[in-house]
C-alpha positions as CSV (number, residue, x, y, z in Angstrom):
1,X,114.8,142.5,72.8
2,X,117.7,145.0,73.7
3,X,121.6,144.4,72.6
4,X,124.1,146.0,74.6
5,X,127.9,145.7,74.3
6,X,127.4,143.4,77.8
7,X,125.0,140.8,75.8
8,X,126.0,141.0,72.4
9,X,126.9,138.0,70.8
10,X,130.5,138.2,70.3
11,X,130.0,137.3,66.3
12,X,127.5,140.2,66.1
13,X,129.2,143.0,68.0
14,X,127.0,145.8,70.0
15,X,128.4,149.6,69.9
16,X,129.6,150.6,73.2
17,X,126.4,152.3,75.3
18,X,124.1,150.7,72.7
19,X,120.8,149.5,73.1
20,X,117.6,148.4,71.3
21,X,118.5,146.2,68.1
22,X,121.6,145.4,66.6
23,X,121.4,147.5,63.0
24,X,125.0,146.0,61.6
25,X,124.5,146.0,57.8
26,X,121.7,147.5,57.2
27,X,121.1,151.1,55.4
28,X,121.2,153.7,57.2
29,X,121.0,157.8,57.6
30,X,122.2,160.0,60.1
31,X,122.6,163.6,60.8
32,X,125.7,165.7,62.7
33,X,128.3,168.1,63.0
34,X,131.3,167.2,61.6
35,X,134.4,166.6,64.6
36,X,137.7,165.2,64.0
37,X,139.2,164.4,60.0
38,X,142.0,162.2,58.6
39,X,141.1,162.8,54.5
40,X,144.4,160.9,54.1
41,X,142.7,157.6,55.6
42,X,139.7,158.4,54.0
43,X,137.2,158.8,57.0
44,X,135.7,161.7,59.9
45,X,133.5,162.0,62.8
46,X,130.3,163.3,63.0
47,X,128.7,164.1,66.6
48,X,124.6,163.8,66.6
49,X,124.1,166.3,69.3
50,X,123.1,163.9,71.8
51,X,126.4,162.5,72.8
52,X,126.8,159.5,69.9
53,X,129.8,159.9,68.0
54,X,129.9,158.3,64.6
55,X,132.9,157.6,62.1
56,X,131.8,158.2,58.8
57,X,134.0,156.5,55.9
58,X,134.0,159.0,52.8
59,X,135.1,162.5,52.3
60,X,133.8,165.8,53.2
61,X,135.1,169.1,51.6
62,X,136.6,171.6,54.0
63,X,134.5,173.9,55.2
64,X,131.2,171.9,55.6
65,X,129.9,171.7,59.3
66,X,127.0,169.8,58.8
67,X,126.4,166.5,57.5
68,X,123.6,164.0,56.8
69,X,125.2,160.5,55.8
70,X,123.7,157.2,54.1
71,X,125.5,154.0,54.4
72,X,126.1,150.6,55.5
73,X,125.6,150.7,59.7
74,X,129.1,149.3,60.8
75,X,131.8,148.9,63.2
76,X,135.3,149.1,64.3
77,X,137.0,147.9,67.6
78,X,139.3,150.3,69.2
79,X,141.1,149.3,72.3
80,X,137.8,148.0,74.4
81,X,135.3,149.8,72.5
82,X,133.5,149.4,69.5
83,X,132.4,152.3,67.6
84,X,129.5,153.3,65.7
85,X,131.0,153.4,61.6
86,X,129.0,154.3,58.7
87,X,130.6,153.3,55.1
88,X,129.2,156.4,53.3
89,X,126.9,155.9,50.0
90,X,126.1,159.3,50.0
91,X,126.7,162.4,52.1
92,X,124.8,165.6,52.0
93,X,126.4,168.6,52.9
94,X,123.7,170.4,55.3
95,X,123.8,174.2,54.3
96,X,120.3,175.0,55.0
97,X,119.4,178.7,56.4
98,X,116.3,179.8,57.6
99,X,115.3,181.5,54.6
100,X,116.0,179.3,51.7
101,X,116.1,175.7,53.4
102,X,118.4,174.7,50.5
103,X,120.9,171.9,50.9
104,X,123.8,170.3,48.0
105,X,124.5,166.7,48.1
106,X,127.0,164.9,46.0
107,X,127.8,160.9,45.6
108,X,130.8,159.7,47.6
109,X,133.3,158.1,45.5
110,X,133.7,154.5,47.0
């Protein structure tokens, strides 16, 4: 079964170029450079490096390029589109090098 923004069900909404199955609500973890900020409404972007661009509700400390974020898979309408939103649980601040493979993660405060 594939969900696309064409044949979602418009009580169940599909992220714009979607496919394969609709994951609203359930936990979730993804990985990206961090884009655009507004810390004063509480959200960013993160981009996963193959062209799916992810708003990402919690806070990220100046500074960090790199994210991995867990959260609830949601989304948000804008204009015609609906975009891919994750309500952070947790976000880990990627600061892994090549020698140590180290990374710091901290709770979001929700």
């Amino acid at each position: 079964m594939v969900i696309s923004e064409a044949s979602a069900d418009p009580g169940n909404p599909a992220s714009a170029g979607g496919i394969g199955l609709n994951n609203i609500g359930l936990l979730v973890r993804t990985t990206g450079r961090v884009g655009e900020k507004n810390p004063s409404a509480g959200w960013f972007m993160i981009d996963d490096g193959y062209g799916a661009t992810v708003k990402v509700y919690g806070t990220v400390p100046s500074g960090a390029t790199y994210v991995t974020v867990t959260g609830i898979s949601s989304c948000e309408k804008i204009g015609g589109d609906t975009l891919r939103v994750v309500l952070a649980t947790l976000i880990a601040v990627e600061t892994a090098s090549r020698d140590t493979g180290s990374q710091s993660q901290w709770i979001v405060d929700t």
